[in-house]
MIKOLKOL-494733 format. One line per field, with one value per residue (C-alpha): residue in one letter; z, x, y. Coordinates in nm, 3 decimals. Example, Ala and Ser with C-alpha at 12.3 -4.5 7.8 and 13.67 -1.06 7.14 Angstrom:
// MIKOLKOL-494733
res: (A, S)
pz: (0.780, 0.714)
px: (1.230, 1.367)
py: (-0.450, -0.106)
// end
This chain:
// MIKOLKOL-494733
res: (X, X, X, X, X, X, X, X, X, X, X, X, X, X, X, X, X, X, X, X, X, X, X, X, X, X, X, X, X, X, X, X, X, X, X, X, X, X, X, X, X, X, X, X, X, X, X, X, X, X, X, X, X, X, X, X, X, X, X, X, X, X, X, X, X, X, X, X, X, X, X, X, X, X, X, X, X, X, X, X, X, X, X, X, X, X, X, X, X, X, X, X, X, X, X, X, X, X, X, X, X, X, X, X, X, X, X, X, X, X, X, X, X, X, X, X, X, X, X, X, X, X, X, X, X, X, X, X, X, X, X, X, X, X, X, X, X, X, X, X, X, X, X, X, X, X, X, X, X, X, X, X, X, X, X, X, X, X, X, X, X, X, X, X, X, X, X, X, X, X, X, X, X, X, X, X, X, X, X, X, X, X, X, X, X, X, X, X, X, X, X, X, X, X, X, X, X, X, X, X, X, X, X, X, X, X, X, X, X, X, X, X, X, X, X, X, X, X, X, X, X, X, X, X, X, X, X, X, X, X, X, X, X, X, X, X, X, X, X, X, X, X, X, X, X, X, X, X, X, X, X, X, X, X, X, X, X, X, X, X, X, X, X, X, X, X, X, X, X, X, X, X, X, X, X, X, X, X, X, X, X, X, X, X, X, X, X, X, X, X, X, X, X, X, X, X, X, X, X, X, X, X, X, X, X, X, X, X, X, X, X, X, X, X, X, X, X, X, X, X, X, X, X, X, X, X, X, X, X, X, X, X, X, X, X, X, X, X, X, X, X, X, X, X, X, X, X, X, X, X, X, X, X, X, X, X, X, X, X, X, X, X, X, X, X, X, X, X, X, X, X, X, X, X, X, X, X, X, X, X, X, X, X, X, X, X, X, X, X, X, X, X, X, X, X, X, X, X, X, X, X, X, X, X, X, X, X, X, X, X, X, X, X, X, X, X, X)
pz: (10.578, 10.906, 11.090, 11.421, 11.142, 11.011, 11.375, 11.454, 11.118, 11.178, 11.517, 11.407, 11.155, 11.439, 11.585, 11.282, 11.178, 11.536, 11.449, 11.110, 11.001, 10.884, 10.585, 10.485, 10.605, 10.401, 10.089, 10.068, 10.133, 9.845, 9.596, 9.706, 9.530, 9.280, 9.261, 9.196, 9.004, 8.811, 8.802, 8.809, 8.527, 8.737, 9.002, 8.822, 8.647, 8.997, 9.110, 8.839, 8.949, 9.306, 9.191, 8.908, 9.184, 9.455, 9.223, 9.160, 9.530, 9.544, 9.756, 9.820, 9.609, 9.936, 9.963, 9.579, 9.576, 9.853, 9.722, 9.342, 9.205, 8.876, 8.788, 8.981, 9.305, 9.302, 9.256, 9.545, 9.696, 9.579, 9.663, 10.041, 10.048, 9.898, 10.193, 10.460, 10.385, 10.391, 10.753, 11.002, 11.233, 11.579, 11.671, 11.906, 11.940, 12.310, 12.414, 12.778, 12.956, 13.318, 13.645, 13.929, 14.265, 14.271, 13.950, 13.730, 13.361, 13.258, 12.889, 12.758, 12.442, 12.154, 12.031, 11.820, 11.929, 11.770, 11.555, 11.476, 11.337, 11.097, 11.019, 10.764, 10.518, 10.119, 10.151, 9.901, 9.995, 10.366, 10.270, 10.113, 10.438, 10.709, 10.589, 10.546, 10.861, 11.037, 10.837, 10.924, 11.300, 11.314, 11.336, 11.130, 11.024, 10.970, 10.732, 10.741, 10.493, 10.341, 10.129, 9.877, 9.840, 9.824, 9.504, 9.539, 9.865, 9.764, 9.488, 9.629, 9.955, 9.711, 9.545, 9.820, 10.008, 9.711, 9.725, 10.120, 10.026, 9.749, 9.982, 10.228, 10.501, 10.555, 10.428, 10.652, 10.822, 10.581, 10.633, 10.424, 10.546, 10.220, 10.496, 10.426, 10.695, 11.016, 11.188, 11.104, 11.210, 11.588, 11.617, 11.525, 11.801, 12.102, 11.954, 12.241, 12.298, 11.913, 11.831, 12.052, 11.940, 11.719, 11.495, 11.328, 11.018, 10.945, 11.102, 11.456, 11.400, 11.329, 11.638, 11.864, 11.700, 11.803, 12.098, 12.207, 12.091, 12.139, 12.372, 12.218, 12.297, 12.061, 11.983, 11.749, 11.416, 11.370, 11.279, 11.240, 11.345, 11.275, 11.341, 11.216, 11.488, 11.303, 11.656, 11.634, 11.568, 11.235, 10.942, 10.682, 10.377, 10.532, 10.753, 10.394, 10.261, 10.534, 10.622, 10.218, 10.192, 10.526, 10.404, 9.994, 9.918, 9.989, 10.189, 10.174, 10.463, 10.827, 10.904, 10.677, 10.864, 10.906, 11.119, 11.103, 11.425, 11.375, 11.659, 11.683, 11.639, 11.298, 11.161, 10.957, 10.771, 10.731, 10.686, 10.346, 10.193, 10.321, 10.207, 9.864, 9.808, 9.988, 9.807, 9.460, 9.551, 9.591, 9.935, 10.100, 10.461, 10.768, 10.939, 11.308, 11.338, 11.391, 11.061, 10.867, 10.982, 10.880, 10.535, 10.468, 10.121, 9.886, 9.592, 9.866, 10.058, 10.451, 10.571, 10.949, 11.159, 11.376, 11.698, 11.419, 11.169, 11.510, 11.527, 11.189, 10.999, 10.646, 10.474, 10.133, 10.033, 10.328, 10.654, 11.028, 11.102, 11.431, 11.524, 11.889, 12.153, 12.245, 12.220, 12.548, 12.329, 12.081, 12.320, 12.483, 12.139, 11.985, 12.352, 12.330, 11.923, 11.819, 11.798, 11.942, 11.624, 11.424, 11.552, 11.396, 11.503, 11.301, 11.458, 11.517, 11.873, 12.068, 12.378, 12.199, 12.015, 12.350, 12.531, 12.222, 12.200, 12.567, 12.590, 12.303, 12.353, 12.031, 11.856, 11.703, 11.738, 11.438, 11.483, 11.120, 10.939, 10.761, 10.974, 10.636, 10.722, 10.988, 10.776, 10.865, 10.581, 10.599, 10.939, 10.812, 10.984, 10.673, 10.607, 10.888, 10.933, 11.075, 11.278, 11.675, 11.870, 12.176, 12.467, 12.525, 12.427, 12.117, 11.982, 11.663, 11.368, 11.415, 11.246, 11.286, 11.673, 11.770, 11.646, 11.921, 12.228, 12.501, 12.692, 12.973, 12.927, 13.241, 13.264, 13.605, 13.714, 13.919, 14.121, 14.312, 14.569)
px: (19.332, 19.390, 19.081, 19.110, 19.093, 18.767, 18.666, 18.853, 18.727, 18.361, 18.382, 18.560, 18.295, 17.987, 18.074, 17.990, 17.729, 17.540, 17.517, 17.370, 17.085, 16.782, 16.764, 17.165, 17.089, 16.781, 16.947, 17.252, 16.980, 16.795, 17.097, 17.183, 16.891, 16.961, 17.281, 17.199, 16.967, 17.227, 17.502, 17.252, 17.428, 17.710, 17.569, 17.391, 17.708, 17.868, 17.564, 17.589, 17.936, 17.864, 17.516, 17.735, 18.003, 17.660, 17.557, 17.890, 17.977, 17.639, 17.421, 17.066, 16.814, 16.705, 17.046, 17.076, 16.705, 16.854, 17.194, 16.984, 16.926, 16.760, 16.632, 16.273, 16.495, 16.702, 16.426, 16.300, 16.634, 16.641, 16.266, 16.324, 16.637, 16.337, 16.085, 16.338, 16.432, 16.017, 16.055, 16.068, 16.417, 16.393, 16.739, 16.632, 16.291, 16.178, 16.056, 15.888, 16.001, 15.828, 15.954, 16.101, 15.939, 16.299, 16.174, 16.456, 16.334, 16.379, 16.387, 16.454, 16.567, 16.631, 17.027, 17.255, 17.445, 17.746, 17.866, 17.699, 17.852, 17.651, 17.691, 17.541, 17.507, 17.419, 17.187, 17.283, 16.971, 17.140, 17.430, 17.209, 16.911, 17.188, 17.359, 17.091, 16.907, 17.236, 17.284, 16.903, 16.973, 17.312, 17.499, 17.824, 17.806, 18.055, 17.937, 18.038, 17.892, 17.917, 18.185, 17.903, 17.790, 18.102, 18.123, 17.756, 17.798, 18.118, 18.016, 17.684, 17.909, 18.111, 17.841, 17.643, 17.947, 18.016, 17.701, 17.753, 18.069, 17.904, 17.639, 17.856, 17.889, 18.177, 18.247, 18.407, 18.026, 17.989, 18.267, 18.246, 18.471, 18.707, 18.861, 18.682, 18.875, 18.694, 18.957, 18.889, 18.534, 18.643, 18.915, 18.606, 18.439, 18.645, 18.656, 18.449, 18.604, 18.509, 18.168, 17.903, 17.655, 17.647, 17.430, 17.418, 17.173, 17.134, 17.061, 17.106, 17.500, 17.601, 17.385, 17.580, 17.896, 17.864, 17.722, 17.993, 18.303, 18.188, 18.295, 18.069, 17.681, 17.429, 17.132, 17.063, 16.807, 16.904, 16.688, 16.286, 16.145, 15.819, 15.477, 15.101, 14.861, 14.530, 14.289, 13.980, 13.741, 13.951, 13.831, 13.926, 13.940, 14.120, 14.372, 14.512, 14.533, 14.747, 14.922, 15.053, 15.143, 15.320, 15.548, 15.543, 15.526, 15.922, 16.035, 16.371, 16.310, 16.319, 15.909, 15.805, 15.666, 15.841, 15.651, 15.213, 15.061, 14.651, 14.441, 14.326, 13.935, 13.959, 14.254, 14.031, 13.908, 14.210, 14.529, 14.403, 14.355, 14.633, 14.850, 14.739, 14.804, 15.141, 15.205, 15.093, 15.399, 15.686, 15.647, 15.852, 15.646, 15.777, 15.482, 15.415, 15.225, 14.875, 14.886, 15.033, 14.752, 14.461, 14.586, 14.621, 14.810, 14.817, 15.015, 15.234, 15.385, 15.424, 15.774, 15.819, 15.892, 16.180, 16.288, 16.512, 16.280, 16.087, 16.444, 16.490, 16.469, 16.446, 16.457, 16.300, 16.049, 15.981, 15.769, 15.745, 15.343, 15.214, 14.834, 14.831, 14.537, 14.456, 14.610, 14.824, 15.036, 15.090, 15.190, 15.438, 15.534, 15.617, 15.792, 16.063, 16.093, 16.057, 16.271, 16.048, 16.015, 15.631, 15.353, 15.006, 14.674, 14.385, 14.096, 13.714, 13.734, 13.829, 13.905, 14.204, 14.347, 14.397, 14.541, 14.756, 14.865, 14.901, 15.065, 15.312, 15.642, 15.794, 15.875, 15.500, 15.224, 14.955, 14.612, 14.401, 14.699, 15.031, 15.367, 15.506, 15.373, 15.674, 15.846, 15.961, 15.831, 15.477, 15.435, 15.475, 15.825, 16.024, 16.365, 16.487, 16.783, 16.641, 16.381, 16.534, 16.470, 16.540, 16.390, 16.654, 16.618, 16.422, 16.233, 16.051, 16.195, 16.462, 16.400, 16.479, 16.396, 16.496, 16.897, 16.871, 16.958, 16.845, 16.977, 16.818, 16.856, 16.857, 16.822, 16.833, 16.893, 17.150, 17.034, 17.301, 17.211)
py: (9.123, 8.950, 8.836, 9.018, 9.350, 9.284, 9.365, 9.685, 9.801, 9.743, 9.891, 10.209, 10.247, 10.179, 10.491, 10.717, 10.501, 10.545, 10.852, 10.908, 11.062, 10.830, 11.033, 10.914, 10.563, 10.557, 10.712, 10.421, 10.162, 10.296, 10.330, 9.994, 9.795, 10.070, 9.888, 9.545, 9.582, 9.771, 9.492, 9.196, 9.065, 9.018, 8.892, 8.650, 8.521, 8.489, 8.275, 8.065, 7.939, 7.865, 7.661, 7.471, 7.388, 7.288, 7.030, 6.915, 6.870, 6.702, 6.971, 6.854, 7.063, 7.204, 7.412, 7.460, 7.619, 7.865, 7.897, 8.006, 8.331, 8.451, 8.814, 8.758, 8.738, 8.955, 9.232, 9.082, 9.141, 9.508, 9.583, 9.428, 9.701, 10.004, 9.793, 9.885, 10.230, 10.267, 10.153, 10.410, 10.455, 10.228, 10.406, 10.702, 10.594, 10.653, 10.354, 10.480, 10.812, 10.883, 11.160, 11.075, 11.175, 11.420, 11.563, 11.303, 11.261, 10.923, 10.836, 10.465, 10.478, 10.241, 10.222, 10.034, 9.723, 9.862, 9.565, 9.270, 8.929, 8.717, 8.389, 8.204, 7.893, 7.893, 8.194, 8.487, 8.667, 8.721, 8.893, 9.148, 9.137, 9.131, 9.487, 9.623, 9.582, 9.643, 9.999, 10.097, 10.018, 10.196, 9.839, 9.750, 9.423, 9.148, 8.915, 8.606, 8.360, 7.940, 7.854, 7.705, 8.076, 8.237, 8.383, 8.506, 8.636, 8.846, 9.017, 9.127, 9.245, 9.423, 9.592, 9.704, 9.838, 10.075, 10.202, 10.293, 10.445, 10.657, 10.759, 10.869, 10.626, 10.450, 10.152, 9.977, 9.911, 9.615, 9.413, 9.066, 8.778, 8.666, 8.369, 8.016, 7.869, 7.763, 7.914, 8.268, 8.199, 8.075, 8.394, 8.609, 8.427, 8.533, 8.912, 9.064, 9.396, 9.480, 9.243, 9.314, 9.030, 8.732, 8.565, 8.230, 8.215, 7.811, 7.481, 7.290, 7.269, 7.601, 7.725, 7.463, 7.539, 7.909, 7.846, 7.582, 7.837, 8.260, 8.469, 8.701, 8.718, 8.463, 8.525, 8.228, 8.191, 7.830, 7.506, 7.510, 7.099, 7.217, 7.087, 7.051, 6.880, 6.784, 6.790, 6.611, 6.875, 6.988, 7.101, 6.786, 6.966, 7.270, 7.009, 6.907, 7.214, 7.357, 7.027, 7.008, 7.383, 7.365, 7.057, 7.152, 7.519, 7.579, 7.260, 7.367, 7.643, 7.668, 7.695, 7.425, 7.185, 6.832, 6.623, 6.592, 6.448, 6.334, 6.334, 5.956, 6.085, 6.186, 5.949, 5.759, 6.006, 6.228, 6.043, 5.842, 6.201, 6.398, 6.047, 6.097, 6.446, 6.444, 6.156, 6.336, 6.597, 6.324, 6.364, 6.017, 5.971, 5.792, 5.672, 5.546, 5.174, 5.319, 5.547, 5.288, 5.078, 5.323, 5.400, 5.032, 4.919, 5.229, 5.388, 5.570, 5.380, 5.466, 5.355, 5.326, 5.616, 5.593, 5.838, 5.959, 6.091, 6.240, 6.473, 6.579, 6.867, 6.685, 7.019, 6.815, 6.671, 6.425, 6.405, 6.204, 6.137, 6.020, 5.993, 6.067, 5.984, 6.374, 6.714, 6.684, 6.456, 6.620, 6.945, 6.637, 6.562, 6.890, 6.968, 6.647, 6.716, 7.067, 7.314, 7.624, 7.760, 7.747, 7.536, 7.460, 7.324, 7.262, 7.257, 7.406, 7.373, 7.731, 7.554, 7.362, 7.617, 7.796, 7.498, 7.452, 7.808, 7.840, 7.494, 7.482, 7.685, 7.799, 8.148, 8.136, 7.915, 7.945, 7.836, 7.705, 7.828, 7.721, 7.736, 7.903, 8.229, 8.260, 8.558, 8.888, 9.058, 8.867, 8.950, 9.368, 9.385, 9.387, 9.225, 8.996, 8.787, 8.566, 8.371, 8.372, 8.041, 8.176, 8.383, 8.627, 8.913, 8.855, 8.575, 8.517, 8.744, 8.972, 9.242, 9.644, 9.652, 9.332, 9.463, 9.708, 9.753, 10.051, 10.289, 10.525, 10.923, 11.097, 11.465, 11.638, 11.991, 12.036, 11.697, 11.517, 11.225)
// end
């Protein structure tokens, strides 16, 4: 299929698509997880191929852990489809309705996009969230996924779009990308007559790339340079707690945190501890002259922070620290470094945790709790595809009403002006 087709495809299939029932939409979503789980063994054999050729082409074990799949996720997969379907319908939802003073009745109401491009990286899971999130908001979708996931990513395409078409919609509302050339990607980009919005699942280059080469509206779930400020008032025990699940529990993902700043006031007493049990996980830390300084000589050795490590999203099993004088450098820090995404303080003071939350700009700021909690489903929104980084026209995760757009209803008699 030529590239410029996927396009006309998908937005010859929006059109019927706008217009279906909940109950239909529902249905397909439904006998999709039906369907996986059905041909799991498939799947499964598929994933097995791409993960073999990961390791071979020497992908970091943060991308092989999201290119992986084994039976417990893909019934995650196939309950997050069921989760959706659960969802009620943002398409036709009346957002606000008021009367004009000439006795117009206004009605703003929630629509689809029409079709919606996704691009991602080694993330099976997306192929799967992205259609369905699209179907339920009465978007076609053009999927559009890494070459290290390919064989994943097409099968589960292929599997889910039979399921549409058995259900009745059309299938040409899932339309999955077979073209690993760059090239088809940067056509797809200046499509705007037939994509109506675009959006990159994966890290700072991807976003850039996009941004740098559509013609096509971006609203971009890219990179997370996450933080954890330890404020002086903190809770020791609990600063540990949060800072090692924030940088261990899945470091592979875009909301664990990458960089811990320490108020100077308790530095003593928190950095030896929070050393040791980062240091009991494998965690490699890249330390500014003041912590190395406090923790002394120990079995985990700080290595020197650069501006570098400041920057980076080490997506593993490493971490930048800085102790800072107060909590206005830290905001100053996180401003020059971060990414907007998730945010954390620890503290016991009330007064900082409002000048954090008030001073900090990112996507979500969390106050005495893990940045790993940024997550569509967690938050009670179900599936999204992603976490947006960006203040226009959604931040935070997209999920069902953040793939819509709005229109106004106007219903008159007989007015004219």
């Amino acid at each position: 299929m030529k590239t410029k087709d996927y396009a006309i495809h998908a937005k010859q299939a929006s059109y019927r698509l706008a217009t279906a029932d909940a109950a239909v939409k529902n249905r397909t979503l439904i006998a999709m997880a039906e369907a996986i789980e059905r041909r799991s063994g498939e799947i499964l054999l598929e994933n097995e191929q791409d993960v073999a050729d990961g390791r071979k082409n020497g992908l970091s074990p943060a991308l092989i852990d999201r290119l992986w799949l084994d039976e417990g996720r893909l019934r995650s997969i196939a309950r997050s489809l069921r989760d959706v379907a659960a969802l009620s319908d943002p398409v036709g939802e009346v957002v606000s309705g008021w009367k004009t003073p000439e006795g117009l009745e206004i009605e703003k109401v929630r629509v689809p996009f029409g079709v919606i491009l996704v691009v991602y990286e080694a993330r099976p899971n997306v192929t799967v969230d992205a259609a369905a999130l699209c179907l339920k908001t009465g978007n076609a979708v053009i999927l559009r996924g890494g070459s290290d996931a390919y064989r994943s990513n097409r099968i589960l395409a292929e599997v889910i779009t039979g399921a549409a078409i058995e259900s009745g919609l059309p299938g040409d509302c899932i339309q999955f990308v077979a073209d690993k050339d760059r090239a088809a990607l940067l056509e797809l980009l200046q499509l705007r007559d037939h994509i109506d919005l675009v959006i990159p699942r994966g890290g700072e280059a991807l976003k850039e790339l996009l941004l740098e080469h559509s013609k096509v509206p971006v609203i971009y779930a890219a990179g997370g340079n996450c933080h954890v400020y330890v404020d002086a008032t903190a809770d020791v025990k609990q600063a540990v707690a949060i800072t090692v699940n924030a940088k261990c529990q899945r470091p592979g993902v875009c909301n664990a945190a990458e960089t811990l700043l320490v108020h100077e006031a308790v530095a003593a007493e928190f950095l030896p501890l929070v050393v040791k049990a980062l240091g009991e996980r494998k965690v490699k830390l890249y330390a500014d002259h003041r912590a190395r300084e406090i923790v002394g000589d120990t079995e985990v050795k700080l290595l020197r922070a650069t501006d570098r490590h400041y920057h980076t999203e080490f997506l593993a099993l490493e971490m930048a620290v800085k102790v800072v004088d107060n909590l206005e450098e830290a905001v100053e820090h996180i401003a020059q470094y971060g990414t907007g995404h998730s945010e954390a303080i620890v503290t016991r003071d009330l007064e900082a945790s409002r000048r954090f939350a008030q001073g900090v700009d990112a996507a979500v700021v969390y106050i005495n709790a893990s940045t790993r909690f940024t997550d569509g489903a967690v938050f009670g929104l179900g599936a999204e595809i992603g976490i947006s980084t960006q203040k226009l026209h959604a931040r935070g995760p997209l999920a069902l009403r953040e793939l819509t757009s709005i229109k106004y209803v106007v219903t008159g008699r007989g007015h004219v002006r």
